[in-house]
C-alpha positions in Angstrom: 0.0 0.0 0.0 1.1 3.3 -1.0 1.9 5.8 2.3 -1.1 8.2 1.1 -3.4 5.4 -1.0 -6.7 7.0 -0.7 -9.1 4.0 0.7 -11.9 3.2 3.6 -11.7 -1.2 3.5 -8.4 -2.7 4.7 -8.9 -6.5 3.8 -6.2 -8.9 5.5 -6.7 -12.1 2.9 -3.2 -13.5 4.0 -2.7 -15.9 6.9 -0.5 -13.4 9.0 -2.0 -12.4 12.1 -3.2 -16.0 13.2 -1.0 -16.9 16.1 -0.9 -14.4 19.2 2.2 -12.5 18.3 2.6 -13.3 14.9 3.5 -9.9 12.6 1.1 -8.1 11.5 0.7 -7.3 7.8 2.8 -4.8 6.1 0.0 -1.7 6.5 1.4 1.6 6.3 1.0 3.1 9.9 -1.1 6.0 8.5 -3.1 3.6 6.1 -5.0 2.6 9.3 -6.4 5.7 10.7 -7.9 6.1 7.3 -9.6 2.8 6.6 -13.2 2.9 7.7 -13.6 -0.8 7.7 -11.2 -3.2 8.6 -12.1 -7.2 7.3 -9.6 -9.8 8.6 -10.7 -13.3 6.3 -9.3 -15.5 9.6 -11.7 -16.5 11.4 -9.6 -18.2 14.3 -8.8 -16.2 16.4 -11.9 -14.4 16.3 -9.8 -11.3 17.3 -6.7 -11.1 15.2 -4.0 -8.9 15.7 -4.7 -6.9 12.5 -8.4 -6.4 13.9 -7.2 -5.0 17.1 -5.2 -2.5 15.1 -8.1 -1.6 13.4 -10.1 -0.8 16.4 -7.5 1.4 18.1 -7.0 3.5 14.8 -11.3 4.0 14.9 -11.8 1.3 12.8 -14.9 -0.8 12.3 -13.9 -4.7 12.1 -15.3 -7.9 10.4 -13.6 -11.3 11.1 -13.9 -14.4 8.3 -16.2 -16.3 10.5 -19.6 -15.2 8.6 -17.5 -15.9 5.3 -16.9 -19.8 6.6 -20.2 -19.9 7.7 -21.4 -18.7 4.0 -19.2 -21.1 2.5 -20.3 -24.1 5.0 -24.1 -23.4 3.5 -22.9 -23.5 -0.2 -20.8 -26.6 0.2 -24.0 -28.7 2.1 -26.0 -27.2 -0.7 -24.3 -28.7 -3.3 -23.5 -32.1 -1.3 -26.7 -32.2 -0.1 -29.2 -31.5 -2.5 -27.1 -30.7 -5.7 -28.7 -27.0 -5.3 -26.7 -24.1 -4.4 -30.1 -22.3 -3.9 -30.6 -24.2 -1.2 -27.7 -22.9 0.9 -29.9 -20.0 2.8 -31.6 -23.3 4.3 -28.6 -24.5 6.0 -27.4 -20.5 7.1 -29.1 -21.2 10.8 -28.1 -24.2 11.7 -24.6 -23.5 11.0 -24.6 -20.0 13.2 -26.0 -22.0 15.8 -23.3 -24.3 15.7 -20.8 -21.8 15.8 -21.7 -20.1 18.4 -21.9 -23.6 20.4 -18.3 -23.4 19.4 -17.6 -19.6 20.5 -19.5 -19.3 23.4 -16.7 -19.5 26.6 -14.0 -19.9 24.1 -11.0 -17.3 24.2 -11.7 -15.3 21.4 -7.1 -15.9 20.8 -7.0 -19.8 21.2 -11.3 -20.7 20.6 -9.7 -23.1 23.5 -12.4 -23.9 26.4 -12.1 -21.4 29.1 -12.0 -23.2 32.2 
C-alpha cells in the first residue's frame, strides 16, 4: 500500500496475524487511521492482531467467520441437495453451531475457558 493510497476497507486475505504474536501485515502506519472498515478473512482467532489494530485506529472490524459460515451453507448445498439455492436453508443451523463453538471460548485460542 502506497503511504497516502486514498481507501476506507483494509482487507487482511493473508494468513499473517493468526497466532498471538505473529507480525502483523505490512499496513502503512497511517493507512490505518484512514480505513473505515477493517475485514480480517481469519476466522480463528476471532480477534486477530490486524483487527485489534483496526479498532484502536477508529476502525470498524469484520472477522472471516460469517465468510466460513457462507461457504459451509454452499458446500451442504451442493453435497446435499445438488442445489446451491438451497444454501440460505442451511445458514441457521450452521450460526448456531458456531456459536456452540464460540460461546466461553478465548476469542485468541477458541480453547475452552475453564
Amino acid at each position: 500500500l502506497a503511504e497516502d493510497a486514498a481507501f476506507e476497507i483494509l482487507v487482511n486475505a493473508t494468513p499473517l496475524g493468526r497466532e498471538a504474536g505473529a507480525p502483523l501485515p505490512d499496513v502503512p502506519a497511517g493507512a490505518w487511521g484512514r480505513a473505515r472498515l477493517a475485514v480480517d478473512l481469519n476466522y480463528a482467532p476471532l480477534v486477530t492482531a490486524f483487527l485489534q489494530a483496526a479498532r484502536r485506529a477508529g476502525a470498524r472490524t469484520l472477522n472471516g467467520l460469517g465468510m466460513l459460515i457462507h461457504q459451509a451453507c454452499l458446500g451442504a448445498a451442493w453435497l446435499i441437495d445438488r442445489d446451491p439455492a438451497a444454501a440460505e436453508s442451511y445458514e441457521e443451523d450452521f450460526w448456531r453451531a458456531a456459536r456452540e463453538v464460540v460461546a466461553g471460548s478465548d476469542p485468541w485460542t477458541l480453547e475452552r475457558k475453564a
